[in-house]
C-alpha positions as CSV (number, residue, x, y, z in Angstrom):
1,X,175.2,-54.3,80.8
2,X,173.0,-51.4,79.8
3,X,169.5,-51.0,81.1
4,X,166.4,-52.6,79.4
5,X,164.0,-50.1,77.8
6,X,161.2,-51.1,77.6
7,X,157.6,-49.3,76.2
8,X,154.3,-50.4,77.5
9,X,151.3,-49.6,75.9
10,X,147.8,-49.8,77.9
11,X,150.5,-48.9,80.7
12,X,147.4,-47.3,82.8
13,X,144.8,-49.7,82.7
14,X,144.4,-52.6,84.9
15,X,146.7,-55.0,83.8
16,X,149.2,-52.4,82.9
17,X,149.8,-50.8,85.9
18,X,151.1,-54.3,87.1
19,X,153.2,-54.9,84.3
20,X,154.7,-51.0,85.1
21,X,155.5,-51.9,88.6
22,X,157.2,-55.5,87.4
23,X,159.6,-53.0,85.2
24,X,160.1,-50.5,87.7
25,X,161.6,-53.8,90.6
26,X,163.7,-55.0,87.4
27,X,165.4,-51.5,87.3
28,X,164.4,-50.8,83.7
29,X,163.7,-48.0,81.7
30,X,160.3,-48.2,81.3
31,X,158.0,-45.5,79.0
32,X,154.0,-45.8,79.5
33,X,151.9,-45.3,76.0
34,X,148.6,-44.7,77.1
35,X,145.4,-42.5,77.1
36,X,146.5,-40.6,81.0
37,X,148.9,-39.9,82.4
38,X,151.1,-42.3,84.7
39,X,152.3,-40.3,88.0
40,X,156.2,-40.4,88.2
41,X,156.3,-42.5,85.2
42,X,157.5,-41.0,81.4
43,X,154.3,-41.3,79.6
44,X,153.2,-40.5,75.9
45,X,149.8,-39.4,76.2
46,X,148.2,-41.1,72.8
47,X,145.3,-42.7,71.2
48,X,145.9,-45.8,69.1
49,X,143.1,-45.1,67.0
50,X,144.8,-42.3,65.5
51,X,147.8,-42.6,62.4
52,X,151.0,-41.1,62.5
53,X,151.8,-41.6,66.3
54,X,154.9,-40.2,66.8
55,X,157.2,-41.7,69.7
56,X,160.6,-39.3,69.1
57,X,163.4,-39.9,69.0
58,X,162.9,-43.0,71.5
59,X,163.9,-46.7,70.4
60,X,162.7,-49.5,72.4
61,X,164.3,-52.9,73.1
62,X,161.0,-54.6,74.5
63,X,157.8,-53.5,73.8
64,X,154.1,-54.7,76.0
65,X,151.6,-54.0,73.8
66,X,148.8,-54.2,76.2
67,X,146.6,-51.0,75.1
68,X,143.1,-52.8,73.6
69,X,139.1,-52.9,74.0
70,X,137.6,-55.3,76.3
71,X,135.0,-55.9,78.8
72,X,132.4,-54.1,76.4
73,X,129.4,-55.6,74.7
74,X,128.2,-54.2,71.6
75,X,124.4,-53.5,70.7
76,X,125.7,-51.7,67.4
77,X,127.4,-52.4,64.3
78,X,129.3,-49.3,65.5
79,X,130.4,-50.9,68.8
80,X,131.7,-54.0,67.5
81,X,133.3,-51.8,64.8
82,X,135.1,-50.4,68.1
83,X,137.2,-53.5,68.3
84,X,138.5,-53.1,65.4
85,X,139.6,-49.9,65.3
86,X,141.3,-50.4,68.7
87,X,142.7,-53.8,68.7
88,X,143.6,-53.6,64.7
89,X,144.3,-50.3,63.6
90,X,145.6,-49.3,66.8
91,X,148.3,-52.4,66.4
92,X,149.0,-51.2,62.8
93,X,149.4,-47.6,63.8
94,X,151.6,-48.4,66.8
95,X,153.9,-51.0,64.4
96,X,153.9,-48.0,61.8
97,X,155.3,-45.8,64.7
98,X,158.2,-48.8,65.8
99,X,159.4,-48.5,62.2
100,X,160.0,-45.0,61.9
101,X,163.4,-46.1,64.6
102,X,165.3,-49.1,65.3
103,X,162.7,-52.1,65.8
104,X,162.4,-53.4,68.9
105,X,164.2,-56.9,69.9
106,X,161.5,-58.3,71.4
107,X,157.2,-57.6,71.0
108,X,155.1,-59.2,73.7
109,X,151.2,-58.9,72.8
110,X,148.8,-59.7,75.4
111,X,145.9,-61.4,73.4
112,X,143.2,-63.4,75.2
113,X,141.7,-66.6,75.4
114,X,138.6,-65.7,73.7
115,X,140.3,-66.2,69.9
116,X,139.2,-69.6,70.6
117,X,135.8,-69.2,70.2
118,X,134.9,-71.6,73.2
119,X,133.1,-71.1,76.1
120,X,133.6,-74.9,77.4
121,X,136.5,-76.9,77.5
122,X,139.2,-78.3,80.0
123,X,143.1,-77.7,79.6
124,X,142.6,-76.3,76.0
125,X,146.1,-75.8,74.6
126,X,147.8,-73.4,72.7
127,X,147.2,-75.5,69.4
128,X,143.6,-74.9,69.7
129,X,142.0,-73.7,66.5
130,X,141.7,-70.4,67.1
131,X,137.3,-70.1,65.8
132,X,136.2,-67.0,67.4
133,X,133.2,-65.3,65.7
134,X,132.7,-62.3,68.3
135,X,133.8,-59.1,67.4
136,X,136.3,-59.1,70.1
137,X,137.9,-62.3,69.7
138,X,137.7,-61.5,66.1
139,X,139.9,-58.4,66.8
140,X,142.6,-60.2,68.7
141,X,143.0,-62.8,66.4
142,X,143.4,-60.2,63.2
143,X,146.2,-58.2,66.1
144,X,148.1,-61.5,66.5
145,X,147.9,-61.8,62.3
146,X,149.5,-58.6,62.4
147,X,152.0,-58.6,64.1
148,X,153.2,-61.7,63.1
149,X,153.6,-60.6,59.6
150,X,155.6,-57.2,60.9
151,X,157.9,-59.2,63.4
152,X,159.2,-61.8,60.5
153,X,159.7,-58.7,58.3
154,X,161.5,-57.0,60.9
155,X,163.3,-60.0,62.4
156,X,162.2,-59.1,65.8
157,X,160.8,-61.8,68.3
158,X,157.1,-62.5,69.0
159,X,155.6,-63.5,72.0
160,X,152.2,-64.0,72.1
161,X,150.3,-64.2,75.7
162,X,146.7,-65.7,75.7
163,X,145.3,-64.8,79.5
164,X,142.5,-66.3,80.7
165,X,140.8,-64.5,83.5
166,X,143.4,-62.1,85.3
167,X,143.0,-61.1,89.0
168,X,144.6,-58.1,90.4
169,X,143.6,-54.8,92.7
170,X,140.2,-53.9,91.5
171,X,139.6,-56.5,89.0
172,X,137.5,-56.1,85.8
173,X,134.8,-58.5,83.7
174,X,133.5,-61.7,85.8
175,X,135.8,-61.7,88.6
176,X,134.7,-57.7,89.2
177,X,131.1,-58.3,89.1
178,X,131.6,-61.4,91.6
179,X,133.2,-58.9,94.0
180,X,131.2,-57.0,93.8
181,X,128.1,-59.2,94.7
182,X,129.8,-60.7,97.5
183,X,130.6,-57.2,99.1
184,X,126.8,-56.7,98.3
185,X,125.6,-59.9,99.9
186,X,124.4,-60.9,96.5
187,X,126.6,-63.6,95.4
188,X,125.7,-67.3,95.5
189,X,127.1,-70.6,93.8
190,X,125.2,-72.0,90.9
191,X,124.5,-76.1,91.7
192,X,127.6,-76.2,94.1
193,X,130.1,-73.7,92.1
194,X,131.6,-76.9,91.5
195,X,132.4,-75.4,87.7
196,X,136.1,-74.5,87.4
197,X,138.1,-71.2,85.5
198,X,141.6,-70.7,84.5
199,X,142.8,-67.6,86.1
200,X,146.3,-66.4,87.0
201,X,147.1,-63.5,89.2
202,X,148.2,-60.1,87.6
203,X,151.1,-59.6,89.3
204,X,152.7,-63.1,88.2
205,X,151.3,-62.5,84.6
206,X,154.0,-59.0,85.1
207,X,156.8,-61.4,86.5
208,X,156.4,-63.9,83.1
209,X,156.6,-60.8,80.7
210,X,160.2,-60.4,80.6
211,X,160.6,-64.6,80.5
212,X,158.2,-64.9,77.4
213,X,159.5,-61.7,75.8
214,X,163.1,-63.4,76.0
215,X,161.7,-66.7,74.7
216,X,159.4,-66.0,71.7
217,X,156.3,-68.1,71.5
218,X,152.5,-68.7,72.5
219,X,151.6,-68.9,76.1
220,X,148.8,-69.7,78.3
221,X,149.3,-68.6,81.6
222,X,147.1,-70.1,84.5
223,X,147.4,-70.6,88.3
224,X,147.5,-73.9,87.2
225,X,144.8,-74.9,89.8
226,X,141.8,-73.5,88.2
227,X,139.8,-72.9,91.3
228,X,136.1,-73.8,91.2
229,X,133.3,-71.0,91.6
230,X,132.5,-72.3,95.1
231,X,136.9,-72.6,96.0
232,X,137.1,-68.7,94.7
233,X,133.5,-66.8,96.6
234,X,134.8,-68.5,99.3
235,X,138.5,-67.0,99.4
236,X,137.2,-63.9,98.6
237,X,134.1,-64.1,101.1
238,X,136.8,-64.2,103.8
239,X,138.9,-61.6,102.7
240,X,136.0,-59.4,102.5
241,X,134.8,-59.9,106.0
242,X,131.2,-61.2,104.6
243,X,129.4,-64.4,105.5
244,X,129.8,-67.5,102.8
245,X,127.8,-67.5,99.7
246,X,124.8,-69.5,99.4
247,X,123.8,-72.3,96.9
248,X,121.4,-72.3,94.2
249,X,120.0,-75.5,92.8
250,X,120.3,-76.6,89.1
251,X,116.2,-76.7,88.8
252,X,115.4,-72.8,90.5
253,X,118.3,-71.6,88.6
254,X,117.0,-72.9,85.5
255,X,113.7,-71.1,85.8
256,X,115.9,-67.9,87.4
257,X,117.7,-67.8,84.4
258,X,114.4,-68.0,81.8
259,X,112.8,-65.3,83.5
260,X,116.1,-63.0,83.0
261,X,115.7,-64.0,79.1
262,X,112.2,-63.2,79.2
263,X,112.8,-59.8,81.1
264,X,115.8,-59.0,78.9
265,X,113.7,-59.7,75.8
266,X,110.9,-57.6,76.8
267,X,113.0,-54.6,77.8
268,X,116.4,-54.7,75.2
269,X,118.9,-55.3,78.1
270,X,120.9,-57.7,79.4
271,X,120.0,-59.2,82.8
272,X,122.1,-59.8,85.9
273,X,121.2,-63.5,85.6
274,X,120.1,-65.4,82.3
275,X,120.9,-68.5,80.7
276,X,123.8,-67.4,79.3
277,X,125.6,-66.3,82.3
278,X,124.2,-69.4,84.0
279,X,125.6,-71.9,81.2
280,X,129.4,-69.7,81.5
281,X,128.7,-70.5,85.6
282,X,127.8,-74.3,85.2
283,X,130.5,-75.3,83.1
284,X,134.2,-76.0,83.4
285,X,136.6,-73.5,81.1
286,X,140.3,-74.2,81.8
287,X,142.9,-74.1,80.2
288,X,146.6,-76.1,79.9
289,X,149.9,-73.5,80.7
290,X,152.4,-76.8,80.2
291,X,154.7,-74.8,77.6
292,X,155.3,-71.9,79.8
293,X,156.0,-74.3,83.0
294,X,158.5,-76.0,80.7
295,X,159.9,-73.3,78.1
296,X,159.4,-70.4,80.9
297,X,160.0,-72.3,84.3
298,X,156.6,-71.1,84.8
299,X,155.7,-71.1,88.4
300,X,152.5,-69.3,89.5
301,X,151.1,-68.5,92.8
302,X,147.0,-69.8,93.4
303,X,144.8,-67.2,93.1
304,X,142.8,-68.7,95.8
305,X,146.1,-68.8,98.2
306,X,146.1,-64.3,97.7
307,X,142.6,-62.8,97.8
308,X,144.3,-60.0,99.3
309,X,145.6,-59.3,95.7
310,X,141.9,-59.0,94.3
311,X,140.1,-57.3,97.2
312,X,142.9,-55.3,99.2
């Protein structure tokens, strides 16, 4: 049986590096697409943004397209146009690439759950309209479009994985910014962090690749416990060595969170505490991963069971 070559776009960014190592304990060929250099992996130093990406004479049986824009929030027309150019034409000029060779057998895109649109909502499937209207959610919807169209036309298979909040070395987004306010004494749960997130640990998300890659479909893919804010700050607290967060009633956190609107509106930036982030921390967002537990034999390990995979 011949070895698995596989490409991996985004193969140096957070998420990517996982996915890397999950090829590298298969024993398969993998080839990292990204904007750096990989140490003692075969990389393709390349920007996405830019047509008429050349990949060789290589041919691919897999390909992870990871490589996108996140974790940004635009103040321009420029910036969201960012998006775009990234997570669009950067999947356009990478399919134009594939095409120039023998397609690949299997696509996996990594998408998000932010093509719903929602910021609410318990065990959201996979058949949720997707209603985003942001210009990143926006983006990953138009990618999924894409590559759609291109894997009917080139009879390749499609997987599509929507990932809610992922947790790994030296996370990103939300999960970063609570680590790093527990490590700074900072942190503390908003009207008893009872509020519970979907999240699923990076290195499983790099054990499922291969599964959903040989599958075809759209996944969720959860720890399928959700932990609550108050169940997650106080894993990590632990791990880190720091005492247990506090609590912040649903009255002082209220009138915490209208004087970060009023500061933000008097200066033009964002606060560390408004009512935005205190709405995303008072509500439930979770979502349902029952068709990769029973098309995948999806079986996850809880995030809260491993903070020693988010803070080292």
């Amino acid at each position: 049986m011949s070895t698995r070559r596989v490409l991996v776009t985004g193969g140096t960014g957070f998420l990517g590096r996982q996915i890397v190592e999950g090829c590298r304990r298969r024993g398969e060929d993998v080839t990292v697409l990204g904007l750096e250099e990989l140490p003692d992996t075969p990389t393709m130093v390349v920007d996405l943004t830019q047509p008429g990406i050349d990949l060789g004479e290589k041919s691919f049986d897999v390909v992870y397209h990871l490589a996108g824009l996140a974790h940004f929030i635009p103040k321009t027309d420029d910036d969201a146009r960012k998006f775009f150019d990234v997570n669009v034409e950067g999947t356009k000029n990478l399919l134009s690439a594939l095409s120039l060779s023998e397609p690949p057998e299997a696509i996996l895109f990594v998408s998000t759950v932010a093509v719903y649109g929602l910021e609410t909502g318990e065990m959201i499937a996979e058949d949720q309209a997707r209603q985003a209207t942001d210009p990143y959610g926006l983006s990953k919807i138009d990618a999924e479009d894409v590559l759609h169209g291109w894997a009917t036309g080139k009879n390749t298979r499609l997987s599509i994985l929507r990932l809610p909040l992922v947790a790994g070395p030296n996370p990103v987004g939300n999960l970063g910014a609570m680590v790093s306010a527990l490590k700074a004494r900072r942190y503390v749960n908003i009207a008893g962090g009872r509020a519970r997130r979907s999240m699923v640990l990076a290195r499983d998300v790099a054990d499922a690749m291969p599964l959903a890659a040989d599958h075809g479909g759209t996944y969720h893919l959860t720890d399928g416990h959700h932990p609550s804010f108050a169940e997650l700050s106080s894993s990590l607290a632990g791990r880190i060595g720091v005492r247990q967060p506090g609590n912040l009633p649903k009255l002082p956190a209220h009138m915490l969170a209208a004087a970060g609107d009023a500061l933000g509106w008097m200066t033009r930036k964002e606060m560390p505490f408004n009512s935005r982030k205190l709405g995303k921390m008072s509500a439930s967002f979770t979502f349902s991963d029952e068709a990769a537990r029973e098309q995948l034999k999806w079986s996850p390990s809880r995030v809260v069971d491993h903070p020693q995979d988010v803070v080292g």
